[in-house]
C-alpha positions as a Python dict, from the first residue, in 0.01 Angstrom:
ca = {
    (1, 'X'): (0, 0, 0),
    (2, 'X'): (-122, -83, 381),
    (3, 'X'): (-222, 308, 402),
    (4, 'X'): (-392, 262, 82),
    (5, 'X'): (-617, -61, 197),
    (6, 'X'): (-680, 88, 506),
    (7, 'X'): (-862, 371, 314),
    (8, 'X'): (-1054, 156, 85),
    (9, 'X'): (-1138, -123, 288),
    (10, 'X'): (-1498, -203, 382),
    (11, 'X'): (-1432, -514, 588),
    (12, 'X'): (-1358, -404, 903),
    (13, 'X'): (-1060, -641, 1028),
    (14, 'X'): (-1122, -585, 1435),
    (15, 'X'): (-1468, -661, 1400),
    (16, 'X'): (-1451, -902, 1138),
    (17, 'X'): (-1172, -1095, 1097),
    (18, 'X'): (-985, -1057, 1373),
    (19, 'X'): (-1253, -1282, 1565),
    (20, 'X'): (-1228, -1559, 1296),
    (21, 'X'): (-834, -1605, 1294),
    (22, 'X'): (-912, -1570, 1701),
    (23, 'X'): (-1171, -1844, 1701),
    (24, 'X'): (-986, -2072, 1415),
    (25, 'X'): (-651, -2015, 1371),
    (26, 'X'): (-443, -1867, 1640),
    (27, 'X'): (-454, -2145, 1856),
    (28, 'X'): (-222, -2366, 1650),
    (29, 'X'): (-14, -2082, 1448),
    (30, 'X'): (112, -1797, 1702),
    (31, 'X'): (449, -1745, 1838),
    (32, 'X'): (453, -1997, 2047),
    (33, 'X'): (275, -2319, 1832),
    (34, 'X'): (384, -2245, 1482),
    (35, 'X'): (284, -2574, 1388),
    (36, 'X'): (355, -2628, 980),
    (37, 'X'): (606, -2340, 1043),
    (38, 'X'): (320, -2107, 998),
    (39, 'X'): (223, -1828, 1175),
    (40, 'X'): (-56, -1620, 1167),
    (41, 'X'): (-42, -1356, 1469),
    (42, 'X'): (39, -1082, 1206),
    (43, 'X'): (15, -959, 886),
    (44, 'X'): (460, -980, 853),
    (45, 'X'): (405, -1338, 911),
    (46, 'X'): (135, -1363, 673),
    (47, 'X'): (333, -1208, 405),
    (48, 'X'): (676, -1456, 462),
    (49, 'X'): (760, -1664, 131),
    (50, 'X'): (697, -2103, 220),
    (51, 'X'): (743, -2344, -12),
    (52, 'X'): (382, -2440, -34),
    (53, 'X'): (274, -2084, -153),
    (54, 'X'): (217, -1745, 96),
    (55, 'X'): (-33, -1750, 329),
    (56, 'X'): (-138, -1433, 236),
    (57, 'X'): (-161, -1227, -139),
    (58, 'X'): (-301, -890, -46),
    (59, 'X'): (-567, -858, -328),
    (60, 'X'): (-592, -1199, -463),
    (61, 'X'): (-733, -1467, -219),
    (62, 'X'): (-746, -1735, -445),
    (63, 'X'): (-299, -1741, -359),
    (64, 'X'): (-342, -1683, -50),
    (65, 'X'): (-378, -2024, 141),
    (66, 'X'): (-559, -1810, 410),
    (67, 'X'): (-857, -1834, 201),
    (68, 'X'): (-786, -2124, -32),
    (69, 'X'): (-774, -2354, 291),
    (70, 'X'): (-1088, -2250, 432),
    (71, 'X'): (-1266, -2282, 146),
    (72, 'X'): (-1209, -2633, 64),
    (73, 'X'): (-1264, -2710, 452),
    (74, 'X'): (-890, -2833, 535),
    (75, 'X'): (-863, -2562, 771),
    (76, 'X'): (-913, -2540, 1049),
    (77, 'X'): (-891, -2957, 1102),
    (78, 'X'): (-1094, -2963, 1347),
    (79, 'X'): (-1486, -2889, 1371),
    (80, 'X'): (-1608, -2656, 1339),
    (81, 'X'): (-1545, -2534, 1052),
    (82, 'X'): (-1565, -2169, 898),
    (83, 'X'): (-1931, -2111, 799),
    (84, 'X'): (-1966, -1987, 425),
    (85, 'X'): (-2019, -1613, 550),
    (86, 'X'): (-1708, -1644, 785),
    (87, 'X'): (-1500, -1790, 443),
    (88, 'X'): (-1708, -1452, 241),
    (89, 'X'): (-1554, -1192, 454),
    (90, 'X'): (-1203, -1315, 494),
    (91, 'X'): (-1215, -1354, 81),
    (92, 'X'): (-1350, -945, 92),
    (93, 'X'): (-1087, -873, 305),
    (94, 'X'): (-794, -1020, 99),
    (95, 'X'): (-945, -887, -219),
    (96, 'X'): (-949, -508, -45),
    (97, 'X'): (-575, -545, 39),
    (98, 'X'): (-546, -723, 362),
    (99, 'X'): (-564, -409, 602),
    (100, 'X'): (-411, -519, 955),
    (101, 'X'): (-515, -248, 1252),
    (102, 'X'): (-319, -340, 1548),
    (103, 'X'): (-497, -276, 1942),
    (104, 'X'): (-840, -303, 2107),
    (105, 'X'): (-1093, -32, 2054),
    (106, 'X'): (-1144, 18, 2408),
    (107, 'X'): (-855, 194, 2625),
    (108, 'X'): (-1069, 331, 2950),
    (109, 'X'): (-1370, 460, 3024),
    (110, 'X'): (-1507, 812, 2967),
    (111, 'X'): (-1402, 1018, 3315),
    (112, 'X'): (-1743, 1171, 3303),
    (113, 'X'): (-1901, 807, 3381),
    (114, 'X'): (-1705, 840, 3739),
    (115, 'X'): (-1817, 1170, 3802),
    (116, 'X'): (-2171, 1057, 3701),
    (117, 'X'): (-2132, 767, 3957),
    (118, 'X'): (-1946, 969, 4224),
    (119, 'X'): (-2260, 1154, 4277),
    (120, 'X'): (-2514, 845, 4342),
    (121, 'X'): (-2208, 694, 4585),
    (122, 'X'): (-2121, 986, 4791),
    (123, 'X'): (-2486, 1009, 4892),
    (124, 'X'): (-2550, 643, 4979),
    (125, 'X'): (-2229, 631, 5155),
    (126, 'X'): (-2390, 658, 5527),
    (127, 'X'): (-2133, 549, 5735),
    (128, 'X'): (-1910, 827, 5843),
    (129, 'X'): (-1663, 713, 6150),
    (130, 'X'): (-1459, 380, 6179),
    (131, 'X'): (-1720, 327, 6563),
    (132, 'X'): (-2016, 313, 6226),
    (133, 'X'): (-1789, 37, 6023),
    (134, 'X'): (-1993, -299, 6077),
    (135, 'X'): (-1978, -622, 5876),
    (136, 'X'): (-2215, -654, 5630),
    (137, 'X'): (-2378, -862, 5354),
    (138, 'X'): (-2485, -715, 5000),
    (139, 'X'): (-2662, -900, 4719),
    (140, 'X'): (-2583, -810, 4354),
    (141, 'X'): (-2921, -614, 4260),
    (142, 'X'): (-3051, -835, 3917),
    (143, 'X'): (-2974, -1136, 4103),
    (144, 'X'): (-2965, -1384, 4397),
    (145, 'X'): (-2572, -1348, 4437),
    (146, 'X'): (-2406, -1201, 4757),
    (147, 'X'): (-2107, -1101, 4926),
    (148, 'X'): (-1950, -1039, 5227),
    (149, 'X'): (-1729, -752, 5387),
    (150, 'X'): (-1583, -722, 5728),
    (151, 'X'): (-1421, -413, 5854),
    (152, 'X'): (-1079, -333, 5916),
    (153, 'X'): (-954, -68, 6105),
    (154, 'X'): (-714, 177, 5995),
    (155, 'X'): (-356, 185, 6171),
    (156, 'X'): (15, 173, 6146),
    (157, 'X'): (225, -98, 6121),
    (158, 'X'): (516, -208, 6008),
    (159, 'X'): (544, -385, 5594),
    (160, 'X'): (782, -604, 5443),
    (161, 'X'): (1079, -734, 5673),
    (162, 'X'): (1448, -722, 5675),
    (163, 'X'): (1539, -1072, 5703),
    (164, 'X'): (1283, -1112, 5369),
    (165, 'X'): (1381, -1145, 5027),
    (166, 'X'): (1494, -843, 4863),
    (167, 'X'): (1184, -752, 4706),
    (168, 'X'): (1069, -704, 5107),
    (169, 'X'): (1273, -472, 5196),
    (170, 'X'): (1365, -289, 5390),
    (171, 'X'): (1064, -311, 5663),
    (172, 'X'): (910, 27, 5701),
    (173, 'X'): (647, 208, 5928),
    (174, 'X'): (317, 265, 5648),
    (175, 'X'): (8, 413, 5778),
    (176, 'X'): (-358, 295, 5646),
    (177, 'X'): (-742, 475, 5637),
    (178, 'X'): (-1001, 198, 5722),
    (179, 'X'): (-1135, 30, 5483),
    (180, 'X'): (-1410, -240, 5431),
    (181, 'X'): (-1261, -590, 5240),
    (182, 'X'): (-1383, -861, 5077),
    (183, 'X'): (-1454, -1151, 5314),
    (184, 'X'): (-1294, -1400, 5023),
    (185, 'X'): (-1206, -1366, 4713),
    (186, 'X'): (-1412, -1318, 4427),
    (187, 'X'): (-1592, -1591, 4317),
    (188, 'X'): (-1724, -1731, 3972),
    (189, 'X'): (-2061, -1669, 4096),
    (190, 'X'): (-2010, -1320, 4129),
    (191, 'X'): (-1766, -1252, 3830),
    (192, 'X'): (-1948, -1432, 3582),
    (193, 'X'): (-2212, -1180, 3615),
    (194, 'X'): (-2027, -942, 3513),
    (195, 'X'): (-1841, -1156, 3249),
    (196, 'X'): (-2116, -1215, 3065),
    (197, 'X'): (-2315, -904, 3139),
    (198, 'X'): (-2627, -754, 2846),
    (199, 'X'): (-2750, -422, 2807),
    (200, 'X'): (-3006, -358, 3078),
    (201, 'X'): (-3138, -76, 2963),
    (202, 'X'): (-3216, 28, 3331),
    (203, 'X'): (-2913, 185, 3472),
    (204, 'X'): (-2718, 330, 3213),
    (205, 'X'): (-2401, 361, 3452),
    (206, 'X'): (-2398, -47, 3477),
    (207, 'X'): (-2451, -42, 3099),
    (208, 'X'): (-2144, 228, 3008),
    (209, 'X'): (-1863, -25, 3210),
    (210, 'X'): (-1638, -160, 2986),
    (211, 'X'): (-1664, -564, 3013),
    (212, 'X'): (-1519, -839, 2892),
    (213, 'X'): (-1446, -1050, 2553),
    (214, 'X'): (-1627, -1359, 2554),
    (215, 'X'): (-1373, -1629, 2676),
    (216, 'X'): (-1266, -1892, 2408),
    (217, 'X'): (-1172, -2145, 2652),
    (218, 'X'): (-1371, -2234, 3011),
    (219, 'X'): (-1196, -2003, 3230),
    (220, 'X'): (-1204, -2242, 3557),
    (221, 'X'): (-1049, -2516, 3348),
    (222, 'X'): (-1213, -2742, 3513),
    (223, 'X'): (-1151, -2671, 3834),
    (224, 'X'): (-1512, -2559, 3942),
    (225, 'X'): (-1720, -2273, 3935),
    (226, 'X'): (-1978, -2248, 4217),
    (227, 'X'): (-1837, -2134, 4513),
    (228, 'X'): (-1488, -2114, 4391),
    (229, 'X'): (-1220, -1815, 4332),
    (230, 'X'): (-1294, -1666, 3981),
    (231, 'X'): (-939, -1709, 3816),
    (232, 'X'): (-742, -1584, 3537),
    (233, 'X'): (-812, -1181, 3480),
    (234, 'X'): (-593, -918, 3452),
    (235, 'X'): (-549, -630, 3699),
    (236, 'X'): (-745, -435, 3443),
    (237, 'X'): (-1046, -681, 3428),
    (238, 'X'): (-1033, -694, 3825),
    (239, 'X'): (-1065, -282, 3784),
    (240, 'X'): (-1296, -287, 3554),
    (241, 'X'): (-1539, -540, 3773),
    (242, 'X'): (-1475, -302, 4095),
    (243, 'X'): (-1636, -32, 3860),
    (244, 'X'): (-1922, -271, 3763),
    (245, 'X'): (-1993, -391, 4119),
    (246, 'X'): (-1978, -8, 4184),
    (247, 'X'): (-2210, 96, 3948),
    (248, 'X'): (-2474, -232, 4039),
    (249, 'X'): (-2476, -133, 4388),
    (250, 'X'): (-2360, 227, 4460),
    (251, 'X'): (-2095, 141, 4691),
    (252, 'X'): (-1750, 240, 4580),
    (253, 'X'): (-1544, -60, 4557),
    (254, 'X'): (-1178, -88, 4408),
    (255, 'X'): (-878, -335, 4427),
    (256, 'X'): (-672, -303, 4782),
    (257, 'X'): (-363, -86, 4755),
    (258, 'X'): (-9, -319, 4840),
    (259, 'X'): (-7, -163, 5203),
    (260, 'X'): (-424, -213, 5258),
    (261, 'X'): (-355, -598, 5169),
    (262, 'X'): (-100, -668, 5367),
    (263, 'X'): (-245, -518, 5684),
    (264, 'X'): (-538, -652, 5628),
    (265, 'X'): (-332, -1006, 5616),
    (266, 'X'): (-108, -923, 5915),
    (267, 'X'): (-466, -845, 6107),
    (268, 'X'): (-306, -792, 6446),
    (269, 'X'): (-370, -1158, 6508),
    (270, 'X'): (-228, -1429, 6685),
    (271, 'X'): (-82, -1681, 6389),
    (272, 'X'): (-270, -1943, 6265),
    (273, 'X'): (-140, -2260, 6166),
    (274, 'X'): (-112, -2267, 5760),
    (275, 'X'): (-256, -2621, 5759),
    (276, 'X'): (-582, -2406, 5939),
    (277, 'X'): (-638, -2106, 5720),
    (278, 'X'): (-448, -2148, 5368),
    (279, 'X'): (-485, -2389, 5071),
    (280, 'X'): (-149, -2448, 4900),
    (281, 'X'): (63, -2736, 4702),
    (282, 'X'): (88, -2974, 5000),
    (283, 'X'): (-279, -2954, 5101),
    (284, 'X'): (-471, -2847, 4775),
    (285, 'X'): (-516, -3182, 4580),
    (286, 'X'): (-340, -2969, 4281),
    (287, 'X'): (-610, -2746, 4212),
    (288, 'X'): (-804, -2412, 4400),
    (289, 'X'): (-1068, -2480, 4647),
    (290, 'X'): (-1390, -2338, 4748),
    (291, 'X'): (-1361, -2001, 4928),
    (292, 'X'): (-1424, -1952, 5283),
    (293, 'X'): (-1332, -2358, 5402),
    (294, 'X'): (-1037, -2255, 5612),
    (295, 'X'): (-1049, -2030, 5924),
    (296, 'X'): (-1074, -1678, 5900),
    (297, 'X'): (-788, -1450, 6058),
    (298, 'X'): (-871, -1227, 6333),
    (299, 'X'): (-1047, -953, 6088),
    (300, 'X'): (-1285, -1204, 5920),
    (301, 'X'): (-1089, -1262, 5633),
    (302, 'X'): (-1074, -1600, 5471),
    (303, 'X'): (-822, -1724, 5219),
    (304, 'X'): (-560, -1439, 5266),
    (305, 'X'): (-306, -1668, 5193),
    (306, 'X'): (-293, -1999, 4964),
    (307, 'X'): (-592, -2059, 4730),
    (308, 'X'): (-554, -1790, 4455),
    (309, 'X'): (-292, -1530, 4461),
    (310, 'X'): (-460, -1185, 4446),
    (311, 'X'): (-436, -848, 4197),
    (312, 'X'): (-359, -524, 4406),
    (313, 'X'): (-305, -185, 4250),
    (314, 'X'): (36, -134, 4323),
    (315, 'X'): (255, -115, 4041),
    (316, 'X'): (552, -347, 4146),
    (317, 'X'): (841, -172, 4275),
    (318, 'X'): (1130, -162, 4524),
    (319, 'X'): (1057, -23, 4851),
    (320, 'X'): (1130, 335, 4931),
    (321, 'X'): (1138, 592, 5148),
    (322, 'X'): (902, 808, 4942),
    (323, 'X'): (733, 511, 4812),
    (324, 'X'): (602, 454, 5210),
    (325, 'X'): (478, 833, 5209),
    (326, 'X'): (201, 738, 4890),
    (327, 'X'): (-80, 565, 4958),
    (328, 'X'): (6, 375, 4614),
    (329, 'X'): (247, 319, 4380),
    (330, 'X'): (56, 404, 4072),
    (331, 'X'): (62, 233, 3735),
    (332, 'X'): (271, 353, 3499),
    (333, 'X'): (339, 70, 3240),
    (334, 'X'): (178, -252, 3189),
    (335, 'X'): (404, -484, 3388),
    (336, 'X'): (472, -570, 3669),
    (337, 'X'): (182, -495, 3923),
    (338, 'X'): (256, -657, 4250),
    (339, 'X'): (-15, -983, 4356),
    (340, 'X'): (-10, -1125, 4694),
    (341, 'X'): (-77, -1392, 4922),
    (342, 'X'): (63, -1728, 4697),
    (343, 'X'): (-192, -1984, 4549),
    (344, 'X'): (-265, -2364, 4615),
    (345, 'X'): (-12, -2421, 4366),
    (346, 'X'): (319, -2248, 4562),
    (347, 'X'): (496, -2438, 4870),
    (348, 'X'): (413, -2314, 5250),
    (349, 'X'): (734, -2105, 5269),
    (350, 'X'): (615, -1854, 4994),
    (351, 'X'): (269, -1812, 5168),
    (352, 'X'): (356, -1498, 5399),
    (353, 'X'): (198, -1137, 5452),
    (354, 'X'): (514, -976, 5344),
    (355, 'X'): (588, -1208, 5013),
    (356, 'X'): (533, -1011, 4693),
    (357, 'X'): (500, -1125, 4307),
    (358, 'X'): (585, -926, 4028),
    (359, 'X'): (317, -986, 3670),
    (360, 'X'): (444, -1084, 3377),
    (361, 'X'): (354, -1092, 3061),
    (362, 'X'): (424, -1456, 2991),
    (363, 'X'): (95, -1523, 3176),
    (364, 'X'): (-103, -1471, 2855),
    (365, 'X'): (151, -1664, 2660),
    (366, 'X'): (-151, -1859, 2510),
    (367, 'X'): (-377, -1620, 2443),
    (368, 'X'): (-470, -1611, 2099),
    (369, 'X'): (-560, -1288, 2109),
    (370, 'X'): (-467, -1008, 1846),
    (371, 'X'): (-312, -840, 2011),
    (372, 'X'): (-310, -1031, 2354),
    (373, 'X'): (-624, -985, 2536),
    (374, 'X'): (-660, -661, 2812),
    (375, 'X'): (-881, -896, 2973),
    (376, 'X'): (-778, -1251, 3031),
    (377, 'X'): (-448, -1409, 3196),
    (378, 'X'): (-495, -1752, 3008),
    (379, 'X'): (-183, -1935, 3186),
    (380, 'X'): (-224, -1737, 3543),
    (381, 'X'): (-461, -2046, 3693),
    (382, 'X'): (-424, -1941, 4030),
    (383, 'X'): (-460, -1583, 4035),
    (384, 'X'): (-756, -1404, 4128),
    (385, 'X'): (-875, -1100, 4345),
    (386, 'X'): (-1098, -939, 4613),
    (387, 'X'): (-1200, -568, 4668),
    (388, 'X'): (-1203, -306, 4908),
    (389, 'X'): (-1449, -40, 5041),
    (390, 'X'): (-1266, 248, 5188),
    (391, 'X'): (-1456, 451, 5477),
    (392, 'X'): (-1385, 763, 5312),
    (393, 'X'): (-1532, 802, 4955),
    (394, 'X'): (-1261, 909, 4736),
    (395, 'X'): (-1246, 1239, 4449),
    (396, 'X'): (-1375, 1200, 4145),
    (397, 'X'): (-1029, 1205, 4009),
    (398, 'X'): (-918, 959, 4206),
    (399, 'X'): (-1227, 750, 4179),
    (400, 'X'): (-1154, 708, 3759),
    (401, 'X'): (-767, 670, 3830),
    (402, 'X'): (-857, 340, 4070),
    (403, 'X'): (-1103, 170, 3811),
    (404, 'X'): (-825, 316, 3489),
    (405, 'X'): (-472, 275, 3531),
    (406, 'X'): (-429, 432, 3153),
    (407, 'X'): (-169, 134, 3109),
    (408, 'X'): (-439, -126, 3063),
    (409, 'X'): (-256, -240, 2671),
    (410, 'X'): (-1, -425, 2694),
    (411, 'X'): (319, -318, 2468),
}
């Protein structure tokens, strides 16, 4: 019968009513907040027998309480309310059988995009020796928003540590091409742009990057905007931004590998005080700060530990032999990718170069999403990112596997 409404339907449910049960529903009836014992994160749940009548009658809305509720504005409780076309097409789509497609329409971009932009960047990309690497400042072209990235040198040096935690070791000898990185994390200012990008119509590269759903909550929750870490992607919406900024500016920018971050954090410094260069749970006042307010470490980098945690591309994994001859562990399932540095909200002991943290799923345990959102990590408030511009402009082919892991859906 579901192959059958499939085939006849003419409301489409991922375009249609997905969004309303998104915007209305799922907030109060998913797996989590089942409140009246109902849920309404699939069509099985639909379907279950209650005392008060199914949710859901494929084909006949008026016994399904789906509709019934809607329509004499009991449901949702709160304003607003379902507007009469919004009440039509969930009536159309219970009348045509109920058809349930499961997963987003968008799994990665087209490779031919990359190679499209791997031509502009290899021939803006001037600088050819590390003596040619200087700091530098770029502005966002459409706007008046910059950012900053200081050099690091490439090296050798020694990650994790043997008298670490498990998940850091054992300490090995890993070897790193220089890189530019971002001088602090990502900020709203910058993200949002991309967040809430239009068509331009100018540069059809910009245009052809996957971006985000709209939010259905304010992503800083409160915590502020200008100036601040953006907060809350996944690793997938931090790739998908590198691509953006990418494509905006023709630099090549991508997330820092596991090894690239944590040289970058060691810096060949002497050690800072935490109180000096890191927000975290004793000093943060409970909530992120603005970037850059500490002192930088001896590369220019600000915020490399405390504030917000931070996405690299690493896949999370135990450390190896031949794991420390790859630049990268590369994604090969959804979870866990490994995030660095600790957050205002973690005590002073877990803010260290070497600490690692695995994802997890349960940071989108809110989102009402069907399914859960590629794009947003509602319940991961103090996680965030910054990027990296290696010296040497990468393949094509491994330009498009940095911005798409091919893992982006979760399972």
């Amino acid at each position: 019968m579901l192959i059958l409404a499939l085939a006849l339907a003419t409301v489409d449910f991922a375009k249609e009513v997905r969004p309303i049960l998104e915007k209305a529903c799922l907030q109060c009836h998913n797996a989590q907040k089942s409140f009246g014992n109902v849920r309404l994160d699939s069509r099985e749940e639909m379907l279950k027998s209650r005392s008060g009548g199914p949710v859901l009658t494929p084909g006949q809305p008026l016994k399904s309480s789906l509709y019934t509720s809607a329509d004499k504005g009991t449901m949702p409780p709160t304003a607003p309310k379902l507007s009469a076309a919004e009440i039509s097409v969930l009536r159309k789509w219970i009348e045509e059988g109920a058809a349930w497609s499961e997963g987003p329409a968008h799994l990665q971009d087209d490779a031919a995009l990359s190679a499209r932009m791997h031509k502009r960047i290899a021939a803006a990309s001037k600088e050819k020796s590390k003596a040619e690497m200087k700091p530098y400042h770029a502005v966002i072209p459409g706007s008046d928003v910059g950012f900053d990235m200081a050099p690091v040198p490439g090296g050798t040096f020694t990650m994790g540590r043997d008298d670490g935690p498990a998940g850091e070791r054992p300490a090995h000898k890993v070897s790193v091409e220089p890189f530019w990185m971002s001088a602090h994390e990502v900020t709203w200012d910058e993200y949002r742009l991309f967040q809430f990008a239009q068509a331009e119509g100018k540069n059809p590269e910009v245009d052809a990057v996957s971006h985000p759903t709209r939010p259905y909550v304010e992503m800083s929750f409160g915590m502020g905007l200008n100036g601040y870490p953006a907060i809350s992607m996944t690793q997938h919406a931090a790739n998908k931004y590198a691509q953006w900024l990418s494509a905006k500016t023709g630099q090549f920018y991508r997330l820092p590998t596991e090894a690239e971050w944590e040289y970058a954090c060691r810096a060949d410094g002497a050690p800072l005080k935490l109180d000096e260069v890191a927000w975290y749970d004793s000093n943060s006042g409970g909530k992120y700060q603005q970037v850059a307010k500490k002192k930088p470490n001896a590369w220019g980098l600000y915020d490399m530990l405390g504030n917000v945690m931070e996405w690299t591309l690493d896949q999370y994994a135990p450390y190896t032999a031949e794991a420390a001859k790859s630049p990268w562990v590369k994604a090969s399932k959804p979870y866990p990718h490994v995030v660095r540095g600790g957050s205002w909200n973690d005590p002073a002991d877990q803010l260290t170069c070497t600490s690692r943290v695995a994802s997890d799923p349960s940071w989108k345990m809110q989102d009402p999403q069907l399914p859960k959102s590629i794009w947003y990590h509602t319940d991961a408030q103090w996680l965030g990112f910054r990027l990296v511009r290696p010296l040497k402009v990468p393949s094509v082919v491994e330009m498009n596997s940095y911005w798409n892991s091919g893992v982006e859906v979760d399972p």
